[in-house]
N, C-alpha and C positions, 0 to 999 in steps of 0.2 A: 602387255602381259607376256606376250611369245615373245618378247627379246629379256625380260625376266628371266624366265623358264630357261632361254636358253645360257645365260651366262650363268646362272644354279646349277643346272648340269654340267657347265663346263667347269666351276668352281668342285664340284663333286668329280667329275672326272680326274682333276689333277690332283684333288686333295685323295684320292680312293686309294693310290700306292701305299702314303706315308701311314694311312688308317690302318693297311692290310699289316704293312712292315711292324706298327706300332702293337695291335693285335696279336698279332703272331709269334712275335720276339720278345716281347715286354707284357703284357697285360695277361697273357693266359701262361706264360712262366710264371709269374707273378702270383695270381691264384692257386695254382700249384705248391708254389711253395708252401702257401698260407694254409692248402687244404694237408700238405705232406705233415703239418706241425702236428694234425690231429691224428694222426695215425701211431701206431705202435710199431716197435724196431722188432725185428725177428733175430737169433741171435747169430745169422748168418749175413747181417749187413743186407738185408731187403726189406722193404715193407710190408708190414702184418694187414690184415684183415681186420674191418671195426675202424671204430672211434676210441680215442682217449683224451684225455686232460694229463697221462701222465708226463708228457716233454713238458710240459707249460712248468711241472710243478718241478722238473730238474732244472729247468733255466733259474731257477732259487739257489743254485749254489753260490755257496759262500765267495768265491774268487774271483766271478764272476764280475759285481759290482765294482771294483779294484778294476778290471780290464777295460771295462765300458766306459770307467771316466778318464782311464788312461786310455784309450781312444779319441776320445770327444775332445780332451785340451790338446791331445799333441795334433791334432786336425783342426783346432778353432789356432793356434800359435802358428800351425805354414801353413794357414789361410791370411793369417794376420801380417805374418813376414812375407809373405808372396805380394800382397799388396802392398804393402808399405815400399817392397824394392821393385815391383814394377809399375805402380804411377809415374814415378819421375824418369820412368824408364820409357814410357807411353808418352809421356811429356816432350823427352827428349826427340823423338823419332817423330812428334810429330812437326816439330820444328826442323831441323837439318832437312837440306837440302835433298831430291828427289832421288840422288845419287847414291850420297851416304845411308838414305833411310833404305835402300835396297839393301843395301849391305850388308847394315845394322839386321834389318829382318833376315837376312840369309842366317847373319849368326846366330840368330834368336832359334832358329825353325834346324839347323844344323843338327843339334843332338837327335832330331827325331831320327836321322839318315843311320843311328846307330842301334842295333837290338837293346831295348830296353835292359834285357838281362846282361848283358856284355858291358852297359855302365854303372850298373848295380854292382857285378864284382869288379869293376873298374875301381869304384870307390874303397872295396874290402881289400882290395890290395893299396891302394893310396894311403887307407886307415891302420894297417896292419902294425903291430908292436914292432916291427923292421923295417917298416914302411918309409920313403923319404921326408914326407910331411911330419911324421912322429921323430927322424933322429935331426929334422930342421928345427921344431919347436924346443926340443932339448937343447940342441947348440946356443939357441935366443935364449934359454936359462927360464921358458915361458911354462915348462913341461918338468917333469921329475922323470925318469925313466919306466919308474912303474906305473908312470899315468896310463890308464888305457884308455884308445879312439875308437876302439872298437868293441861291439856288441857291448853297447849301453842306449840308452833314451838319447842322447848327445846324436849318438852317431842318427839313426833313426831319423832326430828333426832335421840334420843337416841335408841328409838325402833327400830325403821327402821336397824338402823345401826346392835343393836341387832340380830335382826330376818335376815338379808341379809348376816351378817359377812360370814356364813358358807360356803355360796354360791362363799365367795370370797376363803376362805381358802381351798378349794377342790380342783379347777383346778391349783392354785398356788403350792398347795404340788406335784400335778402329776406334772408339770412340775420342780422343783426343783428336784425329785426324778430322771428323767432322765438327771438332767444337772452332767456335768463331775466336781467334785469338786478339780481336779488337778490342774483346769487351774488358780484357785485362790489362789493358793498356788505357782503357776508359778510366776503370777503378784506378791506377797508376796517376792518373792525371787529377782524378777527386780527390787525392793522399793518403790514399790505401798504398800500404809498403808490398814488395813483391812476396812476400810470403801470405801476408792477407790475403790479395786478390788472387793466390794461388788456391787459401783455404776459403776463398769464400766465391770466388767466383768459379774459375776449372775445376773444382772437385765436383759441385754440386750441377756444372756442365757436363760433365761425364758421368754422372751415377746411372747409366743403363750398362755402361761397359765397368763399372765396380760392383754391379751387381751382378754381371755373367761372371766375372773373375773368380767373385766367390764362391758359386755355383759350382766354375767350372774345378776351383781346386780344393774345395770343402767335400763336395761328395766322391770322387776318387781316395780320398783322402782316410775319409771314415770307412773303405771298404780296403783299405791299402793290406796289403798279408806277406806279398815277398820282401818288401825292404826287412821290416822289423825280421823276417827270416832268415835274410841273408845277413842283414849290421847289426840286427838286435840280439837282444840274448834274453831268458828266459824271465826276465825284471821288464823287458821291452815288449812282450805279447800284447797283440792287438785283438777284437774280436775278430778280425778275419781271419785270424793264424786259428783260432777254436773254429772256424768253420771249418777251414783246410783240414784242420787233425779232428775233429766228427766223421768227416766225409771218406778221405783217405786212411785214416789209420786207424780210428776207432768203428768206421763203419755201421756208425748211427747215424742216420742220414733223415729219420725225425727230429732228432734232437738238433741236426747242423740246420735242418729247416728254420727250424724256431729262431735260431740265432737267426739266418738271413731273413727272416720277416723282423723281426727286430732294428735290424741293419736298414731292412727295406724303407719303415717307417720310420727311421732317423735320417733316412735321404729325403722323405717324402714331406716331413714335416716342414723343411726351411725352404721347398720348392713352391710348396703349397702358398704359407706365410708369403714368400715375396712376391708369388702371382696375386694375392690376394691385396696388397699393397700398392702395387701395381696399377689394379683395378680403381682403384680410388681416386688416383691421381686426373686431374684433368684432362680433357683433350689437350688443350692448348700445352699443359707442361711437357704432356706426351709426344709432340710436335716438334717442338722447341729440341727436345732430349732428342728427338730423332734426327736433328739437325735440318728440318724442314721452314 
């Protein structure tokens, strides 16, 4: 019982930062926001005194629904393109040699070495109607002149996808890296074709690292505000751009509430779902996935 006690306590002991961290930064911002929703805007951009329901009843505007789903698919599209280009990219890294896959991860992890903003208009100048990339595509006869790469939904996914890729390609190689590559070479030998034993065997050997991937590039994704700012244009508003201009320009900071509790619950939904999923799963499949 006293060697219990004491590994509970010590389990409490380590675990008590990440509780405090998690508390403090996440769960009572969080309440916050949700308690900000009910509050009334004063017309000097501060919080009124009392209760309302009247935010709840402006998140009914009309334009609103238009943006929300133009959120949701251009985040469910470079969640779906991040994965699709970073499995075989996780595949690959984890095969090559210990040398090359340094490398390869050097390049992978490289862009982080550069201010996210500083490749953001990196790209606005790359896309720009003078831009190289625009009078290359012209010269290939691929483009019209008056095509524009910039500030459209186009430019928006390409970034996005950009800037997230990495996000996808990390947890996808850790996981490839512990999966057993014998067992695809089993299925090769039973007369599964190399594309079979890829879809049937390493995918479903790696779904804890396809399921962090999506995690990790679906929820940045649905809160994303500067790309569409900087490459989008007024057709490419996300909900986080209406939280930005609540907050800063309009200085209704109930009303921007509502939206990030909305926001909060569309992150909170597919994290929940795939913990919940998770749970279900057996020990042993849990094991196996963990490469144990």
């Amino acid at each position: 019982m006293k060697a219990q006690r004491r590994v509970r306590v010590f389990e409490w002991l380590v675990t008590l930062p990440s509780l405090v961290w998690l508390l403090v930064l996440f769960l009572i911002p969080t309440v916050l926001v949700f308690a900000i929703t009910f509050k009334p805007a004063t017309p000097y951009g501060g919080i009124g005194s009392g209760w309302t329901l009247e935010t709840l009843r402006t998140l009914g505007n009309p334009n609103y629904p238009a943006i929300v789903w133009r959120t949701i698919w251009l985040s469910v599209v470079v969640t779906a393109l991040c994965i699709v280009l970073a499995t075989p990219m996780g595949y690959y890294m984890a095969r090559i040699s210990p040398r090359r896959r340094q490398m390869v991860l050097l390049l992978v992890i490289l862009p982080f070495w550069t201010s996210f903003l500083v490749r953001i208009f990196a790209w606005k100048v790359l896309l720009h109607p003078e831009g190289l990339l625009k009078q290359l595509l012209v010269f290939l006869h691929l483009c019209t002149p008056d095509t524009s790469l910039l500030y459209n939904t186009f430019a928006v996914l390409l970034v996005m996808v950009y800037t997230e890729l990495p996000f996808a390609i990390l947890p996808i190689y850790a996981a490839s890296e512990k999966f057993d590559f014998r067992l695809i070479e089993a299925a090769k030998d039973l007369g599964a074709t190399s594309f079979r034993a890829f879809r049937a065997v390493f995918l479903p050997g790696i779904r804890v690292g396809l399921l962090t991937a999506f995690l990790m590039v679906f929820i940045p994704s649905l809160g994303s505000y500067v790309i569409p700012d900087i490459v989008g244009g007024p057709t490419s508003e996300m909900i986080g751009n209406k939280i930005a201009q609540r907050t800063f320009v309009d200085r209704n900071l109930p009303h921007a509430a509502g939206l990030s509790a909305l926001l909060t619950l569309a992150v909170l939904i597919p994290m929940i779902t795939i913990t919940t999923l998770r749970r279900k799963e057996s020990p042993k499949d849990a094991l196996r996935e963990e490469g144990v």
